[in-house]
C-alpha positions as CSV (number, residue, x, y, z in Angstrom):
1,X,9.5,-15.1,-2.3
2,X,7.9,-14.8,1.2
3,X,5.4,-11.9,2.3
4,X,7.8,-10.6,4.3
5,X,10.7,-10.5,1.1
6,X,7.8,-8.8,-1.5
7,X,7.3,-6.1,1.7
8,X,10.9,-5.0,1.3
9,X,11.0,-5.2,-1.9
10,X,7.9,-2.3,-2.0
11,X,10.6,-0.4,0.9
12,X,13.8,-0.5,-1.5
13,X,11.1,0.7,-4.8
14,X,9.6,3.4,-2.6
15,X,7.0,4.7,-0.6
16,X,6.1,8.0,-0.6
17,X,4.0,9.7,1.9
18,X,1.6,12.4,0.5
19,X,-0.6,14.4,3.6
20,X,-3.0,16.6,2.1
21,X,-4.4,20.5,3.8
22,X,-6.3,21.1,5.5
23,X,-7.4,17.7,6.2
24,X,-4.4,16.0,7.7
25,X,-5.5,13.0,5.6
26,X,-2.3,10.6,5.3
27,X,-2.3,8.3,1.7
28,X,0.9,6.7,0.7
29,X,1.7,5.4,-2.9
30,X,4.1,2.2,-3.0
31,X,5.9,1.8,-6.4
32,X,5.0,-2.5,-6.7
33,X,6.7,-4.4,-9.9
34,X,3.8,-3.9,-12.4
35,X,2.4,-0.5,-11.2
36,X,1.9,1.7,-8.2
37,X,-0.6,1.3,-5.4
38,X,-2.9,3.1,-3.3
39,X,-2.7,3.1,1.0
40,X,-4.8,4.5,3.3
41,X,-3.6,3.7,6.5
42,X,-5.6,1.3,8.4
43,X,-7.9,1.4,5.3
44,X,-7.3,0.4,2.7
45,X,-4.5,-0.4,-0.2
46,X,-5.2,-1.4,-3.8
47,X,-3.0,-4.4,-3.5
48,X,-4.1,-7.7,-4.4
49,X,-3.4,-9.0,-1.3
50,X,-5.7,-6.9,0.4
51,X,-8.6,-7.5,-2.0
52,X,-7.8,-11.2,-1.1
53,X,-7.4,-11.4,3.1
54,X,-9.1,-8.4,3.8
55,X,-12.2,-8.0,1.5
56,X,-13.2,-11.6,0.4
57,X,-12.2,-13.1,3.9
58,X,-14.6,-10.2,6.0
């Protein structure tokens, strides 16, 4: 499967938004095959993929 195939498979697990008081701080938690992971928006995710084109790529 493509990127764009795993992506809606993440939608059709879940996605669940959590915002936090008084903060306003946004982190969402996406249920992936083998275990859950962590999203900051526009900051960060504990994905793989991340790790791979976003931190070793810089």
């Amino acid at each position: 499967p493509n990127k764009a195939d795993k992506v809606l498979d993440v939608i059709k697990k879940g996605i669940t938004k959590y915002t936090y008081k008084p903060s306003n701080r946004v982190v969402w938690l996406a249920l992936g095959e083998n275990r859950e992971y962590l999203i900051y928006p526009k900051l960060y995710c504990s994905c793989l993929n991340f790790y791979k084109e976003v931190v070793i790529n810089q």
